[in-house]
mmCIF file of the N, C-alpha and C atoms, coordinates in Angstrom:
data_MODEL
# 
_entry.id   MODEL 
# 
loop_
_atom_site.group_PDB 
_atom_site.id 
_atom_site.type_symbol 
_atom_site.label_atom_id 
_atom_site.label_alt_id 
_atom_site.label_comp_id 
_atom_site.label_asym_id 
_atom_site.label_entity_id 
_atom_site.label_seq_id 
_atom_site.pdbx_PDB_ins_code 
_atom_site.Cartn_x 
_atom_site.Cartn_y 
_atom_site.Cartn_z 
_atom_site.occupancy 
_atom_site.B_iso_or_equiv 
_atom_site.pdbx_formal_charge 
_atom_site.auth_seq_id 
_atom_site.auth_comp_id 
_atom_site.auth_asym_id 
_atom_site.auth_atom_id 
_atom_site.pdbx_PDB_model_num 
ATOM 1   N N  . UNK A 1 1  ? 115.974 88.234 109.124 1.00 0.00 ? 1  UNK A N  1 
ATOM 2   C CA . UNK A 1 1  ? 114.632 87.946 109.598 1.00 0.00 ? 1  UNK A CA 1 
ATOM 3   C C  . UNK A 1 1  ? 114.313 86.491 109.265 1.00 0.00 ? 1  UNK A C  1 
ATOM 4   N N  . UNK A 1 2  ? 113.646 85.916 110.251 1.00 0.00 ? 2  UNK A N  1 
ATOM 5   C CA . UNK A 1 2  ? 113.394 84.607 109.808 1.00 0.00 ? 2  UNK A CA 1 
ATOM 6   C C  . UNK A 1 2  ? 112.120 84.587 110.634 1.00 0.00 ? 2  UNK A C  1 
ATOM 7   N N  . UNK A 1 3  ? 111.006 83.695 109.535 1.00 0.00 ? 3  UNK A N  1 
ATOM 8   C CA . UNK A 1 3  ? 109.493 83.437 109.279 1.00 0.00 ? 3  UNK A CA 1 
ATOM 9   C C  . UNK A 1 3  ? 109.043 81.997 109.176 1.00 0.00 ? 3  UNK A C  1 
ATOM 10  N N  . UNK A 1 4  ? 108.606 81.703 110.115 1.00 0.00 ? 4  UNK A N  1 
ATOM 11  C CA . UNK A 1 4  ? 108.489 80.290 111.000 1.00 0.00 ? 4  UNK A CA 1 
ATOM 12  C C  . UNK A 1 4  ? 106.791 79.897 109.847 1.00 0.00 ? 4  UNK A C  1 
ATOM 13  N N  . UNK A 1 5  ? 106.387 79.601 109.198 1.00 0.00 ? 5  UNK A N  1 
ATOM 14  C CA . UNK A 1 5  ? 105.002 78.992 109.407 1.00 0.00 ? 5  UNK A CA 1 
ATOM 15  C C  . UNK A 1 5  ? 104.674 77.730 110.074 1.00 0.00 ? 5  UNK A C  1 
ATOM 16  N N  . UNK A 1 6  ? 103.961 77.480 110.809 1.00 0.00 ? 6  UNK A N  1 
ATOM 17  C CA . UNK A 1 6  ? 103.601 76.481 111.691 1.00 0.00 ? 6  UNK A CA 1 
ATOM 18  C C  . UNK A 1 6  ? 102.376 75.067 111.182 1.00 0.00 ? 6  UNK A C  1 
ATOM 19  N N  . UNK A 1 7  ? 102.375 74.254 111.153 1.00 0.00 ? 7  UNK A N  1 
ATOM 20  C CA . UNK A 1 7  ? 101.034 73.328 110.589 1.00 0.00 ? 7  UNK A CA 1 
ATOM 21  C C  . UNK A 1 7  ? 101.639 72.033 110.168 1.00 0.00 ? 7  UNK A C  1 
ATOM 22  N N  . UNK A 1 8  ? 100.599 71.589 109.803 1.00 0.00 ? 8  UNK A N  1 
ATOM 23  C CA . UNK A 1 8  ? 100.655 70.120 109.367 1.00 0.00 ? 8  UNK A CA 1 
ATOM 24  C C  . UNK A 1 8  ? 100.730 69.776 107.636 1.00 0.00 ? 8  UNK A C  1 
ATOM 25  N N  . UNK A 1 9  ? 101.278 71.124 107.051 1.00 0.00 ? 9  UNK A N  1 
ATOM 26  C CA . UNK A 1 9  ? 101.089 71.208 105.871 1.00 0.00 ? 9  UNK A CA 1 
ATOM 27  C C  . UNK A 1 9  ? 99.780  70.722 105.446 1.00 0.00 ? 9  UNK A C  1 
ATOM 28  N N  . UNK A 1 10 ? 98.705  71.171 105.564 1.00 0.00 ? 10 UNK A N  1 
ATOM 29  C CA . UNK A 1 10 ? 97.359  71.484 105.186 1.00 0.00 ? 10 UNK A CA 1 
ATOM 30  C C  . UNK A 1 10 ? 96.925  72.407 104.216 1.00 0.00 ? 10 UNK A C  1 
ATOM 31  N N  . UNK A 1 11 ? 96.211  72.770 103.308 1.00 0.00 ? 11 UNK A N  1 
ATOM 32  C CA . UNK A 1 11 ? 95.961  73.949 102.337 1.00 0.00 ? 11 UNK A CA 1 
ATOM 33  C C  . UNK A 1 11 ? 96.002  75.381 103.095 1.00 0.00 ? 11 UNK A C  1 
ATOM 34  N N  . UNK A 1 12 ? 95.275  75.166 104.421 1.00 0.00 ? 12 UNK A N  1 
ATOM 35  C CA . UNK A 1 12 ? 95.725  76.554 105.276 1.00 0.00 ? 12 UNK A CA 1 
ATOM 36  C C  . UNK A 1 12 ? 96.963  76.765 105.241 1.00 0.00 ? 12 UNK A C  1 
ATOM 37  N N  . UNK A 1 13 ? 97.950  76.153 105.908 1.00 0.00 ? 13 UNK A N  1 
ATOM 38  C CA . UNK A 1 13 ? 99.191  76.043 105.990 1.00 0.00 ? 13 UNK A CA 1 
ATOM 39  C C  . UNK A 1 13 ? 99.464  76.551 104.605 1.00 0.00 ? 13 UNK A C  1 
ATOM 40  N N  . UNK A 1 14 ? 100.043 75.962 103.751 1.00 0.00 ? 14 UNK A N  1 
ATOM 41  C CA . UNK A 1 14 ? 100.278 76.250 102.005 1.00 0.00 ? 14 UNK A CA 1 
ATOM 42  C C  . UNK A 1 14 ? 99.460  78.035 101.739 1.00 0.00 ? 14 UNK A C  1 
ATOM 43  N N  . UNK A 1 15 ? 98.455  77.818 101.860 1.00 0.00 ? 15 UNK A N  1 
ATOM 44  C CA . UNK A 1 15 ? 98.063  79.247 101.572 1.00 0.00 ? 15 UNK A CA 1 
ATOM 45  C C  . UNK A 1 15 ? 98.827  80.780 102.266 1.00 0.00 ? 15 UNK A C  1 
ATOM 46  N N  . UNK A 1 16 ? 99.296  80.382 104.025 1.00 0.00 ? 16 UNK A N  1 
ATOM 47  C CA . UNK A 1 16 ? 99.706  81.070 104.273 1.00 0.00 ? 16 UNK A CA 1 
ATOM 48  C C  . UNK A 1 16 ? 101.227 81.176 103.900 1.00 0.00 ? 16 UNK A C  1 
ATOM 49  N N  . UNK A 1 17 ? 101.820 80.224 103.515 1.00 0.00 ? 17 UNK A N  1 
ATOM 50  C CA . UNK A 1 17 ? 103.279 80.223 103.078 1.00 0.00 ? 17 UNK A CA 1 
ATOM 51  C C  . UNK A 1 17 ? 103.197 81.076 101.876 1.00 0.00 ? 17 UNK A C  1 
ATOM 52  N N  . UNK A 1 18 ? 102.415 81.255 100.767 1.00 0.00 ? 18 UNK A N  1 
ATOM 53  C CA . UNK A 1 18 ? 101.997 81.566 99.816  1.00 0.00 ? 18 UNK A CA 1 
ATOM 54  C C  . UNK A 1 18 ? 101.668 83.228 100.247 1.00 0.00 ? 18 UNK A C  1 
ATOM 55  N N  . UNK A 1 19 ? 100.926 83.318 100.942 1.00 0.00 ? 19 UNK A N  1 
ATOM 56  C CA . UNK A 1 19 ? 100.771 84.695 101.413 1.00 0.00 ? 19 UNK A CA 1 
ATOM 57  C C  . UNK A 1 19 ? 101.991 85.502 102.012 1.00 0.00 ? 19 UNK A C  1 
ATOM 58  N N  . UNK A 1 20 ? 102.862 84.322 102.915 1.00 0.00 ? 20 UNK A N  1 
ATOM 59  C CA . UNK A 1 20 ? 104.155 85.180 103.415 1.00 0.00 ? 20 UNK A CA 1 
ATOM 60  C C  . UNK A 1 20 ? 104.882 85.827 102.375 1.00 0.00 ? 20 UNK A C  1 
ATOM 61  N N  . UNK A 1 21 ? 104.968 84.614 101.334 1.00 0.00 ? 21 UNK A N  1 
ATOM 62  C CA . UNK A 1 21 ? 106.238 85.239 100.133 1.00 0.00 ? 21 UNK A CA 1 
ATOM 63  C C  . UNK A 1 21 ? 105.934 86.087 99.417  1.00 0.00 ? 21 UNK A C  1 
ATOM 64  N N  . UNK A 1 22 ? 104.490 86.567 99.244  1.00 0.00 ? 22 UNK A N  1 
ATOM 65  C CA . UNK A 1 22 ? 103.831 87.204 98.527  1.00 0.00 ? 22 UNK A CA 1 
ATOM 66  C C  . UNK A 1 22 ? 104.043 88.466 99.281  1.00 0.00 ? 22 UNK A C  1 
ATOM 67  N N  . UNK A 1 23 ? 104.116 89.194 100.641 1.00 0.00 ? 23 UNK A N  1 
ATOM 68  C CA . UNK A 1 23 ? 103.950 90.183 101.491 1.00 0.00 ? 23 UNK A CA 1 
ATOM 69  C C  . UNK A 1 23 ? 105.522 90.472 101.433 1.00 0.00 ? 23 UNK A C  1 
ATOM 70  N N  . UNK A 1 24 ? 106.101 89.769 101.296 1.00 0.00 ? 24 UNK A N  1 
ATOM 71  C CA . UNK A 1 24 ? 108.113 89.914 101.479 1.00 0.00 ? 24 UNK A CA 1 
ATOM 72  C C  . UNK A 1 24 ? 108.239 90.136 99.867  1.00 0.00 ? 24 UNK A C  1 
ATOM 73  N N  . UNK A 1 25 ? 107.789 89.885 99.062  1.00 0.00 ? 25 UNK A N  1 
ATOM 74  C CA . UNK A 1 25 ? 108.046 90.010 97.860  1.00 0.00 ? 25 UNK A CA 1 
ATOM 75  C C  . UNK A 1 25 ? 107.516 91.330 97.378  1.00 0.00 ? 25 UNK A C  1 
ATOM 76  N N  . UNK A 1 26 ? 106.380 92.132 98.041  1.00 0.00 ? 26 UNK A N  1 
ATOM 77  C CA . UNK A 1 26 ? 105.545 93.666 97.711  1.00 0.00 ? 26 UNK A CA 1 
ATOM 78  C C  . UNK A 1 26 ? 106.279 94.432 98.508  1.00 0.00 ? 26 UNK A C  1 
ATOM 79  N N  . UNK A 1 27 ? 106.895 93.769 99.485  1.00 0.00 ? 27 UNK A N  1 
ATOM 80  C CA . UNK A 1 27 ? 107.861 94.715 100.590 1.00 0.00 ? 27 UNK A CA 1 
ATOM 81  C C  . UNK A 1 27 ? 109.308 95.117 99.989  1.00 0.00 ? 27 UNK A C  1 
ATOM 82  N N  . UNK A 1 28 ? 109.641 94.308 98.939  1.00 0.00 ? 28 UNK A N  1 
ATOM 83  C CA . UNK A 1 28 ? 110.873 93.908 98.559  1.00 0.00 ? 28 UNK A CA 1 
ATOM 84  C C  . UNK A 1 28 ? 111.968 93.593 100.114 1.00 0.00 ? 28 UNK A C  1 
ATOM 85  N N  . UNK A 1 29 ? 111.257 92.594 100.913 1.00 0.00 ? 29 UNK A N  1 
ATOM 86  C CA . UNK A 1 29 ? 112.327 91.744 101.988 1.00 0.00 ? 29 UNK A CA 1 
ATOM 87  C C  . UNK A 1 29 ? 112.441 90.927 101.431 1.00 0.00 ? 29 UNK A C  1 
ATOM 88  N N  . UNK A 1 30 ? 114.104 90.264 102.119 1.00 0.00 ? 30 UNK A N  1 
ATOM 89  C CA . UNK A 1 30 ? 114.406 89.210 101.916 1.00 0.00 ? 30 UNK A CA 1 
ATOM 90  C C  . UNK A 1 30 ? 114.229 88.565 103.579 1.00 0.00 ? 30 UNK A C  1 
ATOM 91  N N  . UNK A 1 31 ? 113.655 87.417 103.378 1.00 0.00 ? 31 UNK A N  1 
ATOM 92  C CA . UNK A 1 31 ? 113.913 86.785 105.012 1.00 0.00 ? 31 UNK A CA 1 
ATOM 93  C C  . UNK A 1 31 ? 113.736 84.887 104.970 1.00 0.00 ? 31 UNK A C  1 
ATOM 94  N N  . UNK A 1 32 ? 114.336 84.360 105.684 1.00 0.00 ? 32 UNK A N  1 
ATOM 95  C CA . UNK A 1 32 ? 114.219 83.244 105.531 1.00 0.00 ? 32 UNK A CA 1 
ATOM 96  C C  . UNK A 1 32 ? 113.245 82.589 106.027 1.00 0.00 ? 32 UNK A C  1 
ATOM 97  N N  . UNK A 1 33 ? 112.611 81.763 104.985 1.00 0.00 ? 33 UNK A N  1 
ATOM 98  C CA . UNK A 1 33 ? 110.914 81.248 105.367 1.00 0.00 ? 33 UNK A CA 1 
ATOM 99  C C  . UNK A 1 33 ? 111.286 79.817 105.532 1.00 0.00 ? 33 UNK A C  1 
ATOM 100 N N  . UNK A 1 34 ? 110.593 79.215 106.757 1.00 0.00 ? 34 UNK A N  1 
ATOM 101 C CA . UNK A 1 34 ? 110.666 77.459 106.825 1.00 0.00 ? 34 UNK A CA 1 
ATOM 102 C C  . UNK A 1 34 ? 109.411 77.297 107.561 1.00 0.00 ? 34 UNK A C  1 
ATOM 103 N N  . UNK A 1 35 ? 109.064 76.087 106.789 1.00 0.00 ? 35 UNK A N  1 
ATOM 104 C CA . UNK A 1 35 ? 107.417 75.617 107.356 1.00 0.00 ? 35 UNK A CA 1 
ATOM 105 C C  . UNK A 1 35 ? 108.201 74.657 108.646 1.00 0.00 ? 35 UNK A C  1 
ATOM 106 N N  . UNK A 1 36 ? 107.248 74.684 109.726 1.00 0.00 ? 36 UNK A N  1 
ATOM 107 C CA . UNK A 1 36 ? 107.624 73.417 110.638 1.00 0.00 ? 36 UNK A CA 1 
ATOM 108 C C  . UNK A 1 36 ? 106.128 72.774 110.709 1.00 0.00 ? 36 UNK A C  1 
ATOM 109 N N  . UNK A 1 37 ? 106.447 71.189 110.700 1.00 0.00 ? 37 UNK A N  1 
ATOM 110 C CA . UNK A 1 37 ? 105.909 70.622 110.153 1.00 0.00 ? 37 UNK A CA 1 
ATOM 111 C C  . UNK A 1 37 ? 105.327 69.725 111.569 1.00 0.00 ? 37 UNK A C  1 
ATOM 112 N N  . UNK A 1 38 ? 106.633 69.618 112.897 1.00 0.00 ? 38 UNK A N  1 
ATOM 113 C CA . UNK A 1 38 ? 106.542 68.744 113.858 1.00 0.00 ? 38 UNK A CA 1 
ATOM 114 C C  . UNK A 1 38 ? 105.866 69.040 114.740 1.00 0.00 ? 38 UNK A C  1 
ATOM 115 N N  . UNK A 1 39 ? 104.294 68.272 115.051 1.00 0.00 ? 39 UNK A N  1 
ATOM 116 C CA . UNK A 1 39 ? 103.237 68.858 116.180 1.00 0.00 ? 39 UNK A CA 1 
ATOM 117 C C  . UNK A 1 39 ? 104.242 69.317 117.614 1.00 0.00 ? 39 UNK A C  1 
ATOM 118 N N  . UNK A 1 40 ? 105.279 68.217 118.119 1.00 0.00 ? 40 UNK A N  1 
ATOM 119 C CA . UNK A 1 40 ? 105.693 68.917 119.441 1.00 0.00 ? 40 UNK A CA 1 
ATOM 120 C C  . UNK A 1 40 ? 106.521 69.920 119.352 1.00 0.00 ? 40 UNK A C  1 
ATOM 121 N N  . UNK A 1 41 ? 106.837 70.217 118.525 1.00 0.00 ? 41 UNK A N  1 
ATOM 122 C CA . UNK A 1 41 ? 107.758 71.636 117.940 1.00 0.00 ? 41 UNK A CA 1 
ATOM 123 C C  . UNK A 1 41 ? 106.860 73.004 118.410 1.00 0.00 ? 41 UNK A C  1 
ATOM 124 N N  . UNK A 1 42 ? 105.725 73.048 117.563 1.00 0.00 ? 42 UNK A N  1 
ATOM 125 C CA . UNK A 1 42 ? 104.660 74.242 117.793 1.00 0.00 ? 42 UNK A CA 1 
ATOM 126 C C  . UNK A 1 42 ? 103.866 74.059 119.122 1.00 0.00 ? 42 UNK A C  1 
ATOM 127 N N  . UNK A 1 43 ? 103.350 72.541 119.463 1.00 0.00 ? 43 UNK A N  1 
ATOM 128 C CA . UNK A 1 43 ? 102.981 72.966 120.794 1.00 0.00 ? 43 UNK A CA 1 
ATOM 129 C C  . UNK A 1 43 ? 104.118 73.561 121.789 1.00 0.00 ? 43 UNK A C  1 
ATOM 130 N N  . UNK A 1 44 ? 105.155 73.094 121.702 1.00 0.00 ? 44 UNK A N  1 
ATOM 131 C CA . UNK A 1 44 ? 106.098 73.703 122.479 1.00 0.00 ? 44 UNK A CA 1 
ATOM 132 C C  . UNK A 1 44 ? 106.059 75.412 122.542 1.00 0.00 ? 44 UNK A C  1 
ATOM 133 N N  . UNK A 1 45 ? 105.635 76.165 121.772 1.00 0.00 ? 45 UNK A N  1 
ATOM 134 C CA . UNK A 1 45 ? 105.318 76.995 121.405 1.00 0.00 ? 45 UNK A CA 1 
ATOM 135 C C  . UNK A 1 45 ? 103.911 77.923 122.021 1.00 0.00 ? 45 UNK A C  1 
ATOM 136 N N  . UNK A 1 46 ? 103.347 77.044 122.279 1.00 0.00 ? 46 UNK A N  1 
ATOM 137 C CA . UNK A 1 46 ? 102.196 77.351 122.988 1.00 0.00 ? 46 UNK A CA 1 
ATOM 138 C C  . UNK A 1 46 ? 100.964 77.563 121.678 1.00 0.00 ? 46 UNK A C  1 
ATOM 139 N N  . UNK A 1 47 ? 101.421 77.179 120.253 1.00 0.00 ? 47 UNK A N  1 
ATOM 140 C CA . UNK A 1 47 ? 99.929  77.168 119.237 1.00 0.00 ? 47 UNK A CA 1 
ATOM 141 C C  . UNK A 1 47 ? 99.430  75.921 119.453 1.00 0.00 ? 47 UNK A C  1 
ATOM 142 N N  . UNK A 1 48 ? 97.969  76.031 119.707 1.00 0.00 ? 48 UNK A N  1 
ATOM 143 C CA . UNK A 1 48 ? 97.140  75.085 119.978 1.00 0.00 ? 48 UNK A CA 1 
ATOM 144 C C  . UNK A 1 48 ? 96.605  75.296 118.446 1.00 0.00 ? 48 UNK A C  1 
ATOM 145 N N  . UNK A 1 49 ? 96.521  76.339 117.351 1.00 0.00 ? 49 UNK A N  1 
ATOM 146 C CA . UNK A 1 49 ? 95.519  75.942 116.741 1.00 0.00 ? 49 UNK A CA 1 
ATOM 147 C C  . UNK A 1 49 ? 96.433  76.741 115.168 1.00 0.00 ? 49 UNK A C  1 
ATOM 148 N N  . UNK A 1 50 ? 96.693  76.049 114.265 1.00 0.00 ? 50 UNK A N  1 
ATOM 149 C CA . UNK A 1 50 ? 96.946  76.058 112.843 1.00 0.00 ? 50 UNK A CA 1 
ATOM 150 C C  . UNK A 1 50 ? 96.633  76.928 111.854 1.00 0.00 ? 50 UNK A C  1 
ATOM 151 N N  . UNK A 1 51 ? 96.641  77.037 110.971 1.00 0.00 ? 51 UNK A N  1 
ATOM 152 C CA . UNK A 1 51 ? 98.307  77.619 110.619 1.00 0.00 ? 51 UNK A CA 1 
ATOM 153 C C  . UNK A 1 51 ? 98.784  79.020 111.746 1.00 0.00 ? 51 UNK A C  1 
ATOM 154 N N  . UNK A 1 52 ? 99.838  78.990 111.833 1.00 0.00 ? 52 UNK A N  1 
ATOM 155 C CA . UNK A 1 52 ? 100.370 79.923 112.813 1.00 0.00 ? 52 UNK A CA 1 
ATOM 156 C C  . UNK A 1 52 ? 101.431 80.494 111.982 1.00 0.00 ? 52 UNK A C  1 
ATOM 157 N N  . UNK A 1 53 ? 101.783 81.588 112.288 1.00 0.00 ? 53 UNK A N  1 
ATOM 158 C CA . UNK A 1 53 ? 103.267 82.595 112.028 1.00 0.00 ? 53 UNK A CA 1 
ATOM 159 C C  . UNK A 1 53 ? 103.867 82.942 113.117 1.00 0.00 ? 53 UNK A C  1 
ATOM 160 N N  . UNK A 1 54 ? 104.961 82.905 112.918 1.00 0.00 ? 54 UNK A N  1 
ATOM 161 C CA . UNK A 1 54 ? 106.217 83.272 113.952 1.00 0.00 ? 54 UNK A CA 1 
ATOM 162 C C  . UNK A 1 54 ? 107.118 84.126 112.985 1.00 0.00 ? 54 UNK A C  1 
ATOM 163 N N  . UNK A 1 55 ? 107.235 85.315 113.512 1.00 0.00 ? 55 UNK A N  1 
ATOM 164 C CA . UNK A 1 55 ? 108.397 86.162 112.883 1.00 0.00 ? 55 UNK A CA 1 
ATOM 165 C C  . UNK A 1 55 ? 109.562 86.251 114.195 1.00 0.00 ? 55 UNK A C  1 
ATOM 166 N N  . UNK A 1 56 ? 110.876 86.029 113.612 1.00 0.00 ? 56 UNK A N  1 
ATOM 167 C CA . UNK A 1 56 ? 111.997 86.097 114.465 1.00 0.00 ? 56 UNK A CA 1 
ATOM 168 C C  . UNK A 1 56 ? 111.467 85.138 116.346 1.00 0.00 ? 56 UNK A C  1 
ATOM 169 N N  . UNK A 1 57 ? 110.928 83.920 115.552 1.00 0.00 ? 57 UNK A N  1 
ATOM 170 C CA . UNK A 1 57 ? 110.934 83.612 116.563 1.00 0.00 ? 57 UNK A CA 1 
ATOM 171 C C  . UNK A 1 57 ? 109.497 83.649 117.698 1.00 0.00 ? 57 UNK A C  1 
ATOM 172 N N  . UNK A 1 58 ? 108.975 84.598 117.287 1.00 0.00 ? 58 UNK A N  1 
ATOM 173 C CA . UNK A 1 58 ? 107.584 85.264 118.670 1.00 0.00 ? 58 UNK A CA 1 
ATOM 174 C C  . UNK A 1 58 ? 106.295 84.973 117.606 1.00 0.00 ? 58 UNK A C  1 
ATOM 175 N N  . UNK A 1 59 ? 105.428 83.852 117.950 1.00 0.00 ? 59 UNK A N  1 
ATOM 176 C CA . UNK A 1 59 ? 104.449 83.552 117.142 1.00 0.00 ? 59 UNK A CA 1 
ATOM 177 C C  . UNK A 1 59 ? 103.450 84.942 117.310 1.00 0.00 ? 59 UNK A C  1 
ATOM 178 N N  . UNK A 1 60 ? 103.128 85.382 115.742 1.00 0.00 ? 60 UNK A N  1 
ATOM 179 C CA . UNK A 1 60 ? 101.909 86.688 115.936 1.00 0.00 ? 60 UNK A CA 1 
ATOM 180 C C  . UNK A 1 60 ? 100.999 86.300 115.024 1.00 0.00 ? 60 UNK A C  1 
ATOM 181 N N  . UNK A 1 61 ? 100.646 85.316 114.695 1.00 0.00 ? 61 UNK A N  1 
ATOM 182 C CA . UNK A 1 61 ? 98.970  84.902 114.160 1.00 0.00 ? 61 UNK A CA 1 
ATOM 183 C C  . UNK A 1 61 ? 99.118  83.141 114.691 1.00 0.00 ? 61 UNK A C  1 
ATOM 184 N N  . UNK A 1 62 ? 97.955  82.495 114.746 1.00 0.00 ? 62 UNK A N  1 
ATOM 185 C CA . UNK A 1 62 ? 97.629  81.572 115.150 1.00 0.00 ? 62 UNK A CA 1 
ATOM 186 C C  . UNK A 1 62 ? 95.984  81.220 115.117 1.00 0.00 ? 62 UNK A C  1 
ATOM 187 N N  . UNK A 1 63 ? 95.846  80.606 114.061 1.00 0.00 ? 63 UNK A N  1 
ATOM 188 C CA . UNK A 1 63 ? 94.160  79.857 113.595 1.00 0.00 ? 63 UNK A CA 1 
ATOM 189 C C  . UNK A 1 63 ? 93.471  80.309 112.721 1.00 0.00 ? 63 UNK A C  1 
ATOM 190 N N  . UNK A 1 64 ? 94.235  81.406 111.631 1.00 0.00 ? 64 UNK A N  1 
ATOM 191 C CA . UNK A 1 64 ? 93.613  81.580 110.788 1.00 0.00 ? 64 UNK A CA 1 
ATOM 192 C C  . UNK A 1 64 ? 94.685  82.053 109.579 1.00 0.00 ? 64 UNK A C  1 
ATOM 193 N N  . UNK A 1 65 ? 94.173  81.750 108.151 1.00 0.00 ? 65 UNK A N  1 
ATOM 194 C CA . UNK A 1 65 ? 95.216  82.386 107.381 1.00 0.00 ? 65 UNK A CA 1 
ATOM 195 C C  . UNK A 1 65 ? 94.948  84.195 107.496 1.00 0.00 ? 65 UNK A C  1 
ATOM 196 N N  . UNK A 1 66 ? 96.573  84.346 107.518 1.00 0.00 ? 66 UNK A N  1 
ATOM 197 C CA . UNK A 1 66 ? 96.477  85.754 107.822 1.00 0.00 ? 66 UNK A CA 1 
ATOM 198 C C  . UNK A 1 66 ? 96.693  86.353 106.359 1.00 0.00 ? 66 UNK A C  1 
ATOM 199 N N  . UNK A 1 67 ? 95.877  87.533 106.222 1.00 0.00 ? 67 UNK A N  1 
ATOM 200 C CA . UNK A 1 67 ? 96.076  88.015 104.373 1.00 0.00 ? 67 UNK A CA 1 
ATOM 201 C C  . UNK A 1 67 ? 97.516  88.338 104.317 1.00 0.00 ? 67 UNK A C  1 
ATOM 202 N N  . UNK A 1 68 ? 98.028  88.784 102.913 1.00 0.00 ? 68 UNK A N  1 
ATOM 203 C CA . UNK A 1 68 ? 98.958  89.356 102.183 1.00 0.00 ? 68 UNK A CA 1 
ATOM 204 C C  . UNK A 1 68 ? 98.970  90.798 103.126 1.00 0.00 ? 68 UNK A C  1 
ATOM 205 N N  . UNK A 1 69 ? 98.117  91.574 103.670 1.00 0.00 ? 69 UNK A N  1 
ATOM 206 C CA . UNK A 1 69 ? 98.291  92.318 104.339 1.00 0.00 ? 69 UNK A CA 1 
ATOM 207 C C  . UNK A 1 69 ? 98.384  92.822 105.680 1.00 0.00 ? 69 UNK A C  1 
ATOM 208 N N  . UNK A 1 70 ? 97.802  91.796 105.849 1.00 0.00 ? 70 UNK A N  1 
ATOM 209 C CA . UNK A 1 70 ? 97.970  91.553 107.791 1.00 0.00 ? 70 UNK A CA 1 
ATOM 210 C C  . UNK A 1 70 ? 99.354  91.266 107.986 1.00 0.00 ? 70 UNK A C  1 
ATOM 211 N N  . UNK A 1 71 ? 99.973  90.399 107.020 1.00 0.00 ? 71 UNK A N  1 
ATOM 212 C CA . UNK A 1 71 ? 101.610 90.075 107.393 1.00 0.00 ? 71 UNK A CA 1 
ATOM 213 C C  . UNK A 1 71 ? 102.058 91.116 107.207 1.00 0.00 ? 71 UNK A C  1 
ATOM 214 N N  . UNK A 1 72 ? 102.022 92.029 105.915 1.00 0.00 ? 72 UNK A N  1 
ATOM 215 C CA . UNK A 1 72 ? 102.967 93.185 105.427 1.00 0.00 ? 72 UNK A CA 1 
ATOM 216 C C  . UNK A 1 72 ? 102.914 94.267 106.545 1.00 0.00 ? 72 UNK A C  1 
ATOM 217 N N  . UNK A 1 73 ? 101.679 94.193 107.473 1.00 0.00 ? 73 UNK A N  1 
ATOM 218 C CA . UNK A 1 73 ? 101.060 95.016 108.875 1.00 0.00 ? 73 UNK A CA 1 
ATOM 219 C C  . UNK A 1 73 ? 102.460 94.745 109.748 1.00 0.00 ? 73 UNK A C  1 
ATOM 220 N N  . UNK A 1 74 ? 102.332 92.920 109.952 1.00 0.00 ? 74 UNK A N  1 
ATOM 221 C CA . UNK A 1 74 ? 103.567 92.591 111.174 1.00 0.00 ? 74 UNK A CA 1 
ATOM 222 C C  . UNK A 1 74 ? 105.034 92.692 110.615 1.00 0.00 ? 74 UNK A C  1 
ATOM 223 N N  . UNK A 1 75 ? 105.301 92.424 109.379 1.00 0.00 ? 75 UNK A N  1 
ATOM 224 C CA . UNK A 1 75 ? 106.899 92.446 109.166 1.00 0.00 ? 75 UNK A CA 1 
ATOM 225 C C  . UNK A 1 75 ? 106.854 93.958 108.843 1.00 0.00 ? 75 UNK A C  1 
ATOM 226 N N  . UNK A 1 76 ? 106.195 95.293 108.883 1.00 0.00 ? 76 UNK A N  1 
ATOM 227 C CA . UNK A 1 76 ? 106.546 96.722 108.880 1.00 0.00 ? 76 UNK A CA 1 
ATOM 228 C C  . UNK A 1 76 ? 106.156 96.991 110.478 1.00 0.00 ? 76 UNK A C  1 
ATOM 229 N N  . UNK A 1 77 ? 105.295 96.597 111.325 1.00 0.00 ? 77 UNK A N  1 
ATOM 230 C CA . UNK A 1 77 ? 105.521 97.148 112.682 1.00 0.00 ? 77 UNK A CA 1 
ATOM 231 C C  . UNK A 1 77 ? 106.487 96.921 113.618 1.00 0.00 ? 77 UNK A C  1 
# 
């Protein structure tokens, strides 16, 4: 599994990286987490708006930090 966070490294950004490892860590997953950092990277993507998550690729939050449990919601559905 691999877990995209999206942003400009901003405290949103940071918080949700913080929240991913935190939701993979109560799950006991292992998956590989990388922030992308490059605006034409994510617009390419179609996020207009920060911090964003992408699991395996398919962005599923975009403009808000998502809790410790909203993720543990998307990496178990």
């Amino acid at each position: 599994m691999k877990i995209e966070i999206l942003g400009t490294g901003c405290p949103k950004c940071e918080a949700t990286e913080r929240n991913v490892r935190k939701a993979l860590a109560e799950l006991g997953l292992q998956a590989e987490v990388e922030h992308i950092y490059d605006v034409k990277e994510y617009s390419k993507r179609g996020v207009m708006f920060t911090p964003a998550l992408a699991i395996d690729g398919q962005v599923k939050v975009s403009g808000h930090i998502p809790s410790v449990e909203e993720i543990k919601r998307l990496l178990q559905g």
